[in-house]
N, C-alpha and C positions, 0 to 999 in steps of 0.2 A: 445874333439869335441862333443862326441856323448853327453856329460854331459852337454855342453852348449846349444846342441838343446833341450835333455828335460827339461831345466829349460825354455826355451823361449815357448815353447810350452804350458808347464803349466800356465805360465803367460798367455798367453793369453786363457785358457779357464777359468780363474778365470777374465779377465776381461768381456769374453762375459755373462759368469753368474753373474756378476754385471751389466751390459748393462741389460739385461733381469730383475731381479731384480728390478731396476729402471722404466723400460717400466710399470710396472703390479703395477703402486700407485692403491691405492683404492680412489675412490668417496668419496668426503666431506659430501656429504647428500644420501639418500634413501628414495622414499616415493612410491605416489600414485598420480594420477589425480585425479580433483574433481570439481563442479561447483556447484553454489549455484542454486539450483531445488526449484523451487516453484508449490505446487500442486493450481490449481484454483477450485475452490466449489463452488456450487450453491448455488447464493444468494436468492433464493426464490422457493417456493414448486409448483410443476405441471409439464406437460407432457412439453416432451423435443421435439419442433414441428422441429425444423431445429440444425442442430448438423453438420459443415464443418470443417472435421479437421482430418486428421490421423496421423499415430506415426513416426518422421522423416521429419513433414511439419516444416518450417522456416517460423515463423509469423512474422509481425511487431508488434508494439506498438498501441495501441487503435482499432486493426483491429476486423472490426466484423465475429464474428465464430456461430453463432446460436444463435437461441430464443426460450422461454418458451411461453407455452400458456397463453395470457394475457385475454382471452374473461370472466373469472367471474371476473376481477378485474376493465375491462370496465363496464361490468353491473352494478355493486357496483358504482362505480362513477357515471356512469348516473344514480343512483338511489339516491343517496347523492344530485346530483345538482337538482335533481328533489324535493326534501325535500327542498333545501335552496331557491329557488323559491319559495314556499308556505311562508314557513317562513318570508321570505323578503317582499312579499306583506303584511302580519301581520305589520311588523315592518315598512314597508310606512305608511298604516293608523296612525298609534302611532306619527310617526313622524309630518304629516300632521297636528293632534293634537297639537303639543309642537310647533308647525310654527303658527298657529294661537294665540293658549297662548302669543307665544313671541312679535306676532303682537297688540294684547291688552296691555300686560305691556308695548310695544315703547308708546304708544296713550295713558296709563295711568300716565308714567312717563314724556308726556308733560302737561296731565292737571297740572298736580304737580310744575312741574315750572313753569306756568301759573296761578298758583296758590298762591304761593308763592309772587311774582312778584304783585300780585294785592293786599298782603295782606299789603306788605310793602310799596306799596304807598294808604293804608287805603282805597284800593278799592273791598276790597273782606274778607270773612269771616272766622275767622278760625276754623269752621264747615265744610267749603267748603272741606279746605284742610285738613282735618282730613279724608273726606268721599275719599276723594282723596287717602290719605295715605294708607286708612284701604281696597280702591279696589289692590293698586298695592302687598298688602300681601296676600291676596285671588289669586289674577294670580299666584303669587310665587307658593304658596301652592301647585293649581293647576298644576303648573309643572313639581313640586319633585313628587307630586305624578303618573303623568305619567312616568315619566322618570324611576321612580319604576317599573312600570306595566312594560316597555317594557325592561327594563334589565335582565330579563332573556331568552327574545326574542333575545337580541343582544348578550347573550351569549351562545344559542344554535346554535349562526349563525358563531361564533370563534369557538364553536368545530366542526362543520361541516366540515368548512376550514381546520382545524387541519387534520381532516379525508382525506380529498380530496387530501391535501401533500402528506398522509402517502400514500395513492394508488398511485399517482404520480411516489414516489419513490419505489415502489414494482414492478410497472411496466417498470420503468428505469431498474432497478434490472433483469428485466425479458430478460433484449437482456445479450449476454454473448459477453464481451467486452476484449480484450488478452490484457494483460496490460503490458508486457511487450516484448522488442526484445530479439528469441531465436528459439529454435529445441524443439519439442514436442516428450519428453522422452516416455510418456505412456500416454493411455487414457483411462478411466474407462467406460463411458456410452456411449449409442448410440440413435439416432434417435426414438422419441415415446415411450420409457422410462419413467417412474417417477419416477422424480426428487425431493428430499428434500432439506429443508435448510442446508448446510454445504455438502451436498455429493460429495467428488471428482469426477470432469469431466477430468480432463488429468493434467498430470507435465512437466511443461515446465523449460529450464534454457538455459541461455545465453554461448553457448558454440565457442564465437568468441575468449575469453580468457579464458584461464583456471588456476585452479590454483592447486599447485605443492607443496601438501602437505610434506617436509622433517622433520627430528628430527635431529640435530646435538648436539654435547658432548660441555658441558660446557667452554671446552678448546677454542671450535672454536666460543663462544660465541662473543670473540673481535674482529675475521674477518670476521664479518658477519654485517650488516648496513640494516634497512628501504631505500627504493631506489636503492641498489647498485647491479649492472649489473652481472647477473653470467652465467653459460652454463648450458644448461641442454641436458640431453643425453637421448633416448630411444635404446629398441633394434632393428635394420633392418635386412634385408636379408640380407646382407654381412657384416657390418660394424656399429655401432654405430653412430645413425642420433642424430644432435647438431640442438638446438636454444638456441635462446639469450630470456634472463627470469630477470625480475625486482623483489629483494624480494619487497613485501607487506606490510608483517607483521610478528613478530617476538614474542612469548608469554611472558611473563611475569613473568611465574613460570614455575616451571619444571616438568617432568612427567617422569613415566616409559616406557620404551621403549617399542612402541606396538611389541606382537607377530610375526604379519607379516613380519614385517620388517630385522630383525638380527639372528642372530645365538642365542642360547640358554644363553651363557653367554655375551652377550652384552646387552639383554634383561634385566636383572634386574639394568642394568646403567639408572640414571637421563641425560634426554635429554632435549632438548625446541625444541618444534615444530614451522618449519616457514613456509609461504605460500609462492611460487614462480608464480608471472603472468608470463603467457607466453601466447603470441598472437600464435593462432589454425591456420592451415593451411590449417585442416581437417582431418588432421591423427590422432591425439591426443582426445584419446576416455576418459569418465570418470573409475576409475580403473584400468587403465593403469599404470605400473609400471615405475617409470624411477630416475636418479639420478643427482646431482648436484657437479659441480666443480667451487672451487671460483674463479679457476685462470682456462684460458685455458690451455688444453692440448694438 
């Protein structure tokens, strides 16, 4: 008797230490949070007149956040339009020129068929139309040769224009436009500042999805798919918080296991790293550590 209760009893802490056993699988993947961060830089050089934005704001798309001082890029334009005014009355005279020319060779090019016309019915001389002929070459002449004089008038009046874009667009450049939807991670510069071309004014990134950097072992290469639905887990105050996480992407080649991630000898193992979307709720910070299960548990 006493023999068959210690074998029952042994049997069953060898099953609860297999129950337990069982409970405690390890996560299919390990990684990190991460979101693609874009820093925005000044598109052009001057003081920083208006700057609305701090670190934690949720912008939209094309929303305006501040402006650069535009007032020498207005002067320079009205100084430019001011130039192609002069200019342009040069190039009317000139023109007024080649209107007139044009209006001599119409009135010459009809004596000429009037001329013509009389010679063929033996009513006119071919002296007539020679004198004829030899004015509508002289008007010609006349023309190319204006047309000479004012072509470099009509090309100092295309670079002008060229100029007048270019300010155009330096002073588009000059409003600071958030181009994307997202949380403004950091900001560099503040209000009355000067500002250069390329200098970072804040980092923004789209933190509505994140994504869920894991490495997993060549083994678990076959159960893993682009599209295919997995859990992901963080750590909470009591209990291990679960969402549902789309892989993305999936590399191509393989790497060494980063350090953070694994014990010392797992570490020198070839992994492939995938990205896991997972729509943010708010909790889900960049650098946050968390892991992935392909199957639920």
């Amino acid at each position: 008797m006493k023999n068959r209760t210690y074998i029952l009893g042994l049997g069953m802490l060898v099953f609860i230490l297999f129950s337990c056993g069982n409970n405690n699988k390890r996560a299919d993947g390990y990684g990190n949070f991460e979101a693609t961060e874009i820093t925005i830089s000044a598109e052009n050089n001057g003081k920083l007149m208006q700057f609305n934005l701090a670190e934690g704001d949720i912008l939209q798309k094309e929303q305006f956040i501040g402006y650069m001082d535009t007032i020498p890029l207005t002067l320079k334009r009205e100084q430019l339009e001011v130039s192609k005014a002069i200019i342009s009355s040069k190039s009317r005279g000139v023109l007024s020129q080649i209107n007139v020319l044009n209006a001599k060779l119409k009135t010459a090019n009809t004596n000429k068929n009037r001329a013509e016309n009389l010679l063929k019915d033996n009513a006119g001389t071919q002296k007539k139309l020679d004198d004829v002929t030899g004015e509508i070459d002289v008007i010609r002449n006349q023309i190319r040769s204006v047309e000479i004089q004012n072509a470099p008038v009509v090309n100092e009046l295309k670079a002008i224009d060229v100029q007048l874009k270019q300010l155009e667009d330096q002073i588009r450049k000059s409003k600071i436009i958030n181009p994307i939807n997202g949380t403004v991670l950091a900001k560099y510069a503040e209000p009355n500042e000067i500002t250069t071309f390329g200098k970072p004014l804040y980092k923004i990134a789209d933190l509505n999805t994140m994504q869920l950097r894991v490495y997993i072992s060549e083994t678990q290469l076959a159960n893993i798919k682009i599209g295919q639905q997995v859990t992901v887990k963080i750590d909470s105050a009591e209990t291990m918080k679960s969402f549902k996480g789309t892989v993305g992407w999936i590399a191509s080649e393989a790497e060494f296991t980063p350090k953070i991630i694994q014990t010392k000898e797992e570490r020198v193992a070839l992994v492939y790293a995938v990205k896991v979307d997972v729509i943010n709720e708010g909790s889900l910070k960049i650098g946050m550590p968390a892991e992935i299960w392909l199957t639920e548990e």
